[in-house]
C-alpha positions as CSV (number, residue, x, y, z in Angstrom):
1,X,25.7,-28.8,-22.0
2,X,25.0,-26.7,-19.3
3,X,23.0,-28.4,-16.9
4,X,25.2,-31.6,-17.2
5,X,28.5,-29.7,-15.5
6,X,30.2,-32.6,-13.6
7,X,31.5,-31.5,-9.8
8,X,35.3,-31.4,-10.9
9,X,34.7,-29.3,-14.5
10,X,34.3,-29.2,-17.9
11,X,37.6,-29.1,-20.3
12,X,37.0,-28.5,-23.9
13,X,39.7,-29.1,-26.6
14,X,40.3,-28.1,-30.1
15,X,42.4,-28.3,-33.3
16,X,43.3,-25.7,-35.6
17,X,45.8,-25.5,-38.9
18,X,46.1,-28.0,-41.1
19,X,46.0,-31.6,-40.3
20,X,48.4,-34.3,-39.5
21,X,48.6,-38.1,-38.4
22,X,48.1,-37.7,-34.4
23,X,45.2,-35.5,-33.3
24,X,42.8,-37.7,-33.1
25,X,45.4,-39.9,-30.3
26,X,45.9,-36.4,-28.4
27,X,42.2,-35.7,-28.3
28,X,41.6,-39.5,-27.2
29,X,44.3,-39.0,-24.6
30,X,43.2,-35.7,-22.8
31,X,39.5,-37.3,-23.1
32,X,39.8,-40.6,-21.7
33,X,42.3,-39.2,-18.9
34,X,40.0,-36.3,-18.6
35,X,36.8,-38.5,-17.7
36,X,38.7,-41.1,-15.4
37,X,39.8,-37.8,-13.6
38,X,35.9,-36.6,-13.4
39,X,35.9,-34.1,-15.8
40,X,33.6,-33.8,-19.1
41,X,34.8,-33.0,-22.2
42,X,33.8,-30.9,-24.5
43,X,35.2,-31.4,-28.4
44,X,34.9,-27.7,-30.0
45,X,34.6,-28.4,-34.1
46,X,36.9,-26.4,-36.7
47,X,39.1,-24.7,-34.3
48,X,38.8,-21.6,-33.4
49,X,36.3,-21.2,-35.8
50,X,33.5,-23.8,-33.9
51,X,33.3,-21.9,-30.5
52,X,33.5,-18.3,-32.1
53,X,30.4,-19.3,-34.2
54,X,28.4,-20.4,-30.9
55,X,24.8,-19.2,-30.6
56,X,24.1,-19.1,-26.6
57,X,20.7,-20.4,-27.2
58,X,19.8,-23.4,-25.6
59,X,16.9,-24.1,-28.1
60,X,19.7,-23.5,-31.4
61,X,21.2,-26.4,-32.4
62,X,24.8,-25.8,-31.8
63,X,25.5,-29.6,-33.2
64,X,27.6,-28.1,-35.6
65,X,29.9,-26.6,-33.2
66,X,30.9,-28.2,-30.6
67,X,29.5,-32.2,-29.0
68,X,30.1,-33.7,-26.0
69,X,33.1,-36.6,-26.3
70,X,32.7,-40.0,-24.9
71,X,35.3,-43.3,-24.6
72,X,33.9,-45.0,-27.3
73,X,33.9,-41.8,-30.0
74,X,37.7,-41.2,-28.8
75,X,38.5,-44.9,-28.9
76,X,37.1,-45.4,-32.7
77,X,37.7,-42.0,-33.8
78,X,42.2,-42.5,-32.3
79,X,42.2,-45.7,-35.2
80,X,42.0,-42.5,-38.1
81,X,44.4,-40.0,-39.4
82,X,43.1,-36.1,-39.4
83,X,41.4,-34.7,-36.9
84,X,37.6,-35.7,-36.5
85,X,36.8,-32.6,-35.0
86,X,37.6,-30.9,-38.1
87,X,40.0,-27.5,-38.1
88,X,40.0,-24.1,-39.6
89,X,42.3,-20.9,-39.8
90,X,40.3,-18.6,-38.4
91,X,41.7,-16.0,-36.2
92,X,38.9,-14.6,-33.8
93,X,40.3,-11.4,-33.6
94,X,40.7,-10.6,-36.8
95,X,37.3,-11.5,-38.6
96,X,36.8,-10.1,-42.0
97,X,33.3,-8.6,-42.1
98,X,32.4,-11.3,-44.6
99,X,33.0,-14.1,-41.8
100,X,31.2,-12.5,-39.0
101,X,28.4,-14.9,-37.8
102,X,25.1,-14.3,-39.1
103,X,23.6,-13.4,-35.5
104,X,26.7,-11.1,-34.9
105,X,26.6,-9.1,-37.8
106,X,24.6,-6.2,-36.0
107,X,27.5,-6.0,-33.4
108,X,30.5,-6.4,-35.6
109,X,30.7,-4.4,-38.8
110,X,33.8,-3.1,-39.5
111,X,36.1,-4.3,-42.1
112,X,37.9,-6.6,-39.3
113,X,36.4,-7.4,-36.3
114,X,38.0,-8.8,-32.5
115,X,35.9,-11.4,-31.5
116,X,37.6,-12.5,-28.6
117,X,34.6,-11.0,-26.2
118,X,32.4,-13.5,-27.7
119,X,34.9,-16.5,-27.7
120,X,35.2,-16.0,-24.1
121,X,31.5,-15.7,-23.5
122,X,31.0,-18.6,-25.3
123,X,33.4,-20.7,-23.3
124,X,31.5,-19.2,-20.1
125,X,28.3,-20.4,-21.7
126,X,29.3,-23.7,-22.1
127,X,30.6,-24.0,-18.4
128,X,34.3,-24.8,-19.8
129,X,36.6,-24.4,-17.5
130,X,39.9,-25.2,-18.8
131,X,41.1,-24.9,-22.6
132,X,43.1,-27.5,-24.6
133,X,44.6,-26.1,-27.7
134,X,46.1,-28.3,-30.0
135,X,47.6,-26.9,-32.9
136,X,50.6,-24.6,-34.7
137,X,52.1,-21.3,-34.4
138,X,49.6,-19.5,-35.5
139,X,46.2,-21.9,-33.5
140,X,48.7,-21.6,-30.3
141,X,49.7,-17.4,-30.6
142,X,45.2,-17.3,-30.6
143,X,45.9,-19.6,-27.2
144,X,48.4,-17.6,-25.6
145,X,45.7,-14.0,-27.0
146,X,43.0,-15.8,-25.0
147,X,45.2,-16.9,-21.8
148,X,46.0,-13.0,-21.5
149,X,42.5,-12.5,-21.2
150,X,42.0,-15.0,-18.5
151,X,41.2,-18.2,-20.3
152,X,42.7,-21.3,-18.3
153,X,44.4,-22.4,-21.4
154,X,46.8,-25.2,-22.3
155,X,48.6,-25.8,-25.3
156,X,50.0,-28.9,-27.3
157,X,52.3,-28.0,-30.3
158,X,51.1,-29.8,-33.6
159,X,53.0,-29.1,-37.5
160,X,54.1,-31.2,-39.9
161,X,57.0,-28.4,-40.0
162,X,58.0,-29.2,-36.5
163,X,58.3,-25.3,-36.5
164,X,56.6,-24.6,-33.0
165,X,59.0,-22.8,-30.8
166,X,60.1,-24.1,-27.3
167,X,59.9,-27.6,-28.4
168,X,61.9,-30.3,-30.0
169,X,59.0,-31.8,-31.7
170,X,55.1,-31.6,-32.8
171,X,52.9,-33.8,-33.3
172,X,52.8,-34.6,-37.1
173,X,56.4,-34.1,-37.9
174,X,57.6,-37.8,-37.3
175,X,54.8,-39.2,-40.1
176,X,55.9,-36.6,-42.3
177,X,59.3,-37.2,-42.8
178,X,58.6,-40.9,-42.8
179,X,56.1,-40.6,-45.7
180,X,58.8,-38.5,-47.7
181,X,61.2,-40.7,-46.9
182,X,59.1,-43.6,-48.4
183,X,58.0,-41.9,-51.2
184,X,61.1,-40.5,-52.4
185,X,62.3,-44.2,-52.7
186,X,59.2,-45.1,-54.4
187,X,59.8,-42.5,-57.3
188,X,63.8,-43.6,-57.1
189,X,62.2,-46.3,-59.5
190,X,61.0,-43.8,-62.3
191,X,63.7,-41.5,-62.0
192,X,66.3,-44.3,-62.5
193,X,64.7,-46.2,-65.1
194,X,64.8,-42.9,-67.2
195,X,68.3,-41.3,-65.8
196,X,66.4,-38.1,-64.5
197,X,66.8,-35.6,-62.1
198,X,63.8,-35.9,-59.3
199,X,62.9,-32.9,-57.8
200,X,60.6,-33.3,-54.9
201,X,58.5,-30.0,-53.5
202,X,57.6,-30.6,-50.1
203,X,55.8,-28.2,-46.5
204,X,57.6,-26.3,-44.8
205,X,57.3,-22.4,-45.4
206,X,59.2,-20.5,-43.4
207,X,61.3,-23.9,-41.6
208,X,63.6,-26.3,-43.8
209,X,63.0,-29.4,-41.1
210,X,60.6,-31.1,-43.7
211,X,63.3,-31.3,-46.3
212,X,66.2,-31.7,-44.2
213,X,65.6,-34.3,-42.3
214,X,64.8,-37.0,-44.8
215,X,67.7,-35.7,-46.7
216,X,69.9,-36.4,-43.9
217,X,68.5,-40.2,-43.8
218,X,69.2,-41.1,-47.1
219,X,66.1,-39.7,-49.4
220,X,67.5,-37.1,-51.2
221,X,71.0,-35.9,-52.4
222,X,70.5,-32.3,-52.1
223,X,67.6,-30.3,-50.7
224,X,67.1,-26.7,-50.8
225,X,65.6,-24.6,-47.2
226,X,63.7,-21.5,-46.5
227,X,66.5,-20.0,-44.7
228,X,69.3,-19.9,-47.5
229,X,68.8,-18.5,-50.8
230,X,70.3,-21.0,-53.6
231,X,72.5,-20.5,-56.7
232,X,70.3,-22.1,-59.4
233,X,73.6,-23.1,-61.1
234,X,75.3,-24.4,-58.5
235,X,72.4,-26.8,-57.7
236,X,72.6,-27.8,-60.8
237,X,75.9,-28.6,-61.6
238,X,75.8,-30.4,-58.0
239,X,72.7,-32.6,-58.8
240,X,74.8,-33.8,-62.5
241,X,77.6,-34.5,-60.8
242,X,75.3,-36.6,-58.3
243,X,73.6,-38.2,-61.4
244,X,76.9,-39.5,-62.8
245,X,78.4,-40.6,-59.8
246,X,75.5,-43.0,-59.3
247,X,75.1,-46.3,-61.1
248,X,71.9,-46.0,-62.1
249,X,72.4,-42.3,-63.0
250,X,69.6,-40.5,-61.6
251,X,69.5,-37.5,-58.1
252,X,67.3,-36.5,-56.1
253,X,66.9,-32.8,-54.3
254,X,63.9,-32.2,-52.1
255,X,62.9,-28.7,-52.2
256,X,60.9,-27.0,-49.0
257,X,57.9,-24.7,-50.4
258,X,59.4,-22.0,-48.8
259,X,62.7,-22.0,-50.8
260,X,64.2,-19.3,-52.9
261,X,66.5,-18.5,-55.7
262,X,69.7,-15.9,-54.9
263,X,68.0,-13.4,-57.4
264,X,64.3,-13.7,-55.7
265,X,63.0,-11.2,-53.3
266,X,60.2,-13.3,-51.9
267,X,58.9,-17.0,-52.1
268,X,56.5,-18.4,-54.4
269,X,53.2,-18.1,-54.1
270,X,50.1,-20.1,-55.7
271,X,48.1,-17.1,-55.2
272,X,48.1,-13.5,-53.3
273,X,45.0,-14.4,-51.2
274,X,45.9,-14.8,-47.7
275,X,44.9,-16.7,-44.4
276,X,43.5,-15.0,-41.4
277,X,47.5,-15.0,-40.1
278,X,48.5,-13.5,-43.0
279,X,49.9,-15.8,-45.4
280,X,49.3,-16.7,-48.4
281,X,49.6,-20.0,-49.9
282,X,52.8,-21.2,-51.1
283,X,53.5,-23.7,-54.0
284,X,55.1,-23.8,-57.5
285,X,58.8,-23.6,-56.4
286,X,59.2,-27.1,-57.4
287,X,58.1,-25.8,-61.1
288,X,60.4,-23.1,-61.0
289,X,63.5,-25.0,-60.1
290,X,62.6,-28.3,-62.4
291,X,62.7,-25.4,-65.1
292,X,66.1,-23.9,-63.9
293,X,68.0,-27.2,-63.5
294,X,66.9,-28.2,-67.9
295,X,67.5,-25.0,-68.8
296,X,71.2,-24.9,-67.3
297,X,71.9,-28.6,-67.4
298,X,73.6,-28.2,-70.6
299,X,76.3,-26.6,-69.1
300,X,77.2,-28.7,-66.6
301,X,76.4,-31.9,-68.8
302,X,78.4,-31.9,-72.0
303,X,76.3,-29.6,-73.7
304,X,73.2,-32.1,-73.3
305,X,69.8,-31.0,-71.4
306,X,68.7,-33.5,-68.7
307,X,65.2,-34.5,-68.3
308,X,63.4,-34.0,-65.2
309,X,61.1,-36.0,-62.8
310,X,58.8,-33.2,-60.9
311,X,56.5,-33.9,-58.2
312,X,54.6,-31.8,-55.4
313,X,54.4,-34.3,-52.5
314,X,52.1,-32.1,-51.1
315,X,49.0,-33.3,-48.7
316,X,50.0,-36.9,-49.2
317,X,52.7,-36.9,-46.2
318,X,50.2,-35.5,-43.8
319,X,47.2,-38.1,-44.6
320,X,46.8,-41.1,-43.3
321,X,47.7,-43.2,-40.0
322,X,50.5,-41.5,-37.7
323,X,53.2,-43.6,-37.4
324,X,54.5,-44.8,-34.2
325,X,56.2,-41.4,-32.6
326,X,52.7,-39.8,-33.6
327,X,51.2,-42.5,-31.7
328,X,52.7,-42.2,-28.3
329,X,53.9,-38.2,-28.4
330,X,50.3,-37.2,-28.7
331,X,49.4,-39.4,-26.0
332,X,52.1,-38.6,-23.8
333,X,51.3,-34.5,-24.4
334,X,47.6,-35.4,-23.6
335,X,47.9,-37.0,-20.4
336,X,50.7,-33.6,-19.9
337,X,48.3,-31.2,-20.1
338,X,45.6,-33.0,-18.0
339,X,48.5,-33.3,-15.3
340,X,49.0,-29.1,-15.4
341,X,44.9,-28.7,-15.4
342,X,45.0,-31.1,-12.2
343,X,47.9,-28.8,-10.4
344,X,46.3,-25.6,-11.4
345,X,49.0,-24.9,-13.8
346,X,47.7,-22.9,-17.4
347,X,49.3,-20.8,-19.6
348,X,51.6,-23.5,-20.8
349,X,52.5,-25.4,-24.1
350,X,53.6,-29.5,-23.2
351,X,56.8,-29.7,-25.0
352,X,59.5,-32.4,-25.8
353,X,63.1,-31.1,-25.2
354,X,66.4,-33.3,-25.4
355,X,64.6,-36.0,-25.2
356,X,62.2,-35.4,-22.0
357,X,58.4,-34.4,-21.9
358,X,58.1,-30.8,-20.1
359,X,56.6,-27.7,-20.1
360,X,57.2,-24.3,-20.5
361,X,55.5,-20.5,-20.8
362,X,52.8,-20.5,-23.3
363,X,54.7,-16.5,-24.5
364,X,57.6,-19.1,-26.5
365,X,54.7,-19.1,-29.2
366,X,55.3,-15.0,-29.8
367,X,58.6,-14.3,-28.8
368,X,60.5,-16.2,-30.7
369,X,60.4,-18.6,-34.2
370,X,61.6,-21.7,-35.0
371,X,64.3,-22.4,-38.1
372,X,67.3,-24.0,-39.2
373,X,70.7,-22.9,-37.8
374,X,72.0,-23.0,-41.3
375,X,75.7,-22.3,-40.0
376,X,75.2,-25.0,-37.5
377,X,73.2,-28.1,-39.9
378,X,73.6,-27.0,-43.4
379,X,76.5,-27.1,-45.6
380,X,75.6,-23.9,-48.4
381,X,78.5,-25.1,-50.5
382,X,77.0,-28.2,-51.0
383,X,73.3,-27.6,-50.4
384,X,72.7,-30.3,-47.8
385,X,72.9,-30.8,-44.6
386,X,75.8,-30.9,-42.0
387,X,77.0,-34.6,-41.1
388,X,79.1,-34.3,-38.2
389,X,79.2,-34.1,-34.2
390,X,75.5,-35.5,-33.3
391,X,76.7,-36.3,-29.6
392,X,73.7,-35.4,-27.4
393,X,71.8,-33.6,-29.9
394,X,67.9,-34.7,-29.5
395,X,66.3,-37.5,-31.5
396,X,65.8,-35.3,-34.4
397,X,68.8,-33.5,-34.1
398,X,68.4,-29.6,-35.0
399,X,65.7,-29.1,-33.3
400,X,66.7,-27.7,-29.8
401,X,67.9,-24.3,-30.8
């Protein structure tokens, strides 16, 4: 890679976190503009965890991560869902001992590790000049880390969540909420055939967007947030009285993975093992609420249980083809950031905001976070969203805060 260095640089571009519909278009975007503009383009594999892993040896075979990107891998690869240069969590300045690289293991030995020098090394090896990140919170605060250090970096906010702060949307969030949109009327079938209750977990941890949004179109009658802690009986009681108000006798509540019961002191967790940000995996509260609305349906219900319908929608709204807003966001935020590279602008993250494309200081990321205004778009007292005075709010309405 290093003796092919084109006269106006070398950019290279990863993905980190978890995968939605739309990479693949943001990495066809920044490549294709990237090469018309003179530039090579280096595609960095699993994140942050491809160019940490870098042996700067030009006899090693390095295949595995990183590879030069043409027009015709772009072209094919933009058709698919995911990303095809794969993504990790890792957190290069926080390695567990265990994940040092093999040929690093001499240097690095402590329990956690900062392997930022050898990031940026790496990046000097391979001649790249200018950093495209294209990922969440947590890919994008590693971003900002390695733009404090000097790294010409530029970042494009992707999550299902739509949780990245500074912006109105990320890249993912449009195919989610379609896909739980569609599914929930799929499963409207079942649950009225049978007269049930549907409960529908969904992503989101720490932001309700995933459940609210589809709630406000028309998928759900109720959902439950991250950023309000529910009465298990007033859910209830509100999801029977939804149930026999309909003609075909069945509700619906989406639930965000992130929410809690009044009486819980943290969220609910598939296991304790955590990420190299920190968190551990959420799932089950779907379970947990399916279990609270039988057990108190009698109650509410003339002293007779109601069965339940419970499904984890889980990876199924982020695989696939990206639907038409993850088709030309990610392509409008590619050809964004090759615009700052070509004005010497770095350090910041492409953004959509009140429905224009701009940009703003990459430090958004850390300083602030990204949730419902739950006195502004949710109705506790009803456990749904707010459905009133939507004059100039953004296309996706509470998501300018």
């Amino acid at each position: 890679m290093n003796d092919n260095k084109k006269p106006r640089g070398v950019i290279g571009i990863l993905t980190g976190g978890g995968d939605v519909p739309g990479l693949n278009p943001a990495i066809r975007a920044v490549t294709l503009r990237a090469i018309m503009e003179g530039f090579s383009v280096v595609g960095l594999r699993r994140g942050w965890k491809g160019i940490m892993e870098v042996v700067r040896d030009k006899k090693y075979d390095n295949s595995e991560n990183y590879l030069e990107l043409s027009q015709n891998l772009v072209n094919k690869a933009a058709r698919t869902g995911g990303t095809f240069l794969h993504s990790s969590r890792t957190r290069p300045s926080r390695v567990p001992k265990v994940d040092v690289p093999e040929h690093l293991k001499s240097d690095y030995a402590a329990d956690l590790n900062d392997l930022t020098p050898e990031v940026i090394k790496n990046l000097e090896w391979l001649n790249i000049d200018y950093l495209i990140a294209i990922g969440g919170d947590d890919t994008l605060s590693y971003a900002e880390h390695l733009y404090k250090q000097g790294v010409k970096v530029i970042a494009i906010p992707k999550t299902m969540d739509n949780d990245v702060p500074g912006t109105d949307y990320c890249i993912g969030f449009s195919t989610c909420v379609s896909r739980t949109i569609q599914m929930a009327n799929d499963l409207r079938t079942s649950a009225g055939s049978h007269e049930r209750i549907l409960v529908l977990e969904v992503f989101g941890r720490y932001a309700g967007f995933t459940a609210m949004l589809p709630t406000m179109a028309g998928a759900a009658n109720r959902c439950l947030i991250p950023e309000h802690k529910f009465d298990p009986g007033l859910l209830t009681q509100t999801l029977i009285e939804d149930k026999l108000m309909n003609p075909s006798k069945y509700s619906i509540v989406l639930v965000s993975e992130g929410a809690q019961f009044a009486h819980e002191e943290e969220m609910t967790f598939l296991s304790q093992e955590r990420d190299a940000y920190g968190h551990a995996k959420l799932g089950g509260i779907g379970d947990k609420v399916s279990a609270a609305i039988k057990e108190l349906s009698p109650q509410y219900n003339k002293g007779r249980s109601v069965n339940i319908i419970n499904q984890k929608l889980g990876y199924l709204v982020r695989t696939g083809s990206p639907d038409a807003i993850d088709s030309i966001v990610p392509m409008a935020f590619g050809n964004m950031a090759l615009d700052l590279v070509l004005r010497g602008l770095y350090g910041r993250l492409v953004v959509l905001k009140n429905g224009r494309y701009d940009h703003v200081p990459i430090e958004v990321i850390s300083k602030s976070k990204k949730i419902v205004n739950v006195d502004k778009y949710y109705n506790t007292e009803r456990l749904r969203p707010i459905y009133n005075d939507f004059e100039m709010l953004p296309l996706f309405i509470m998501t300018s805060d």
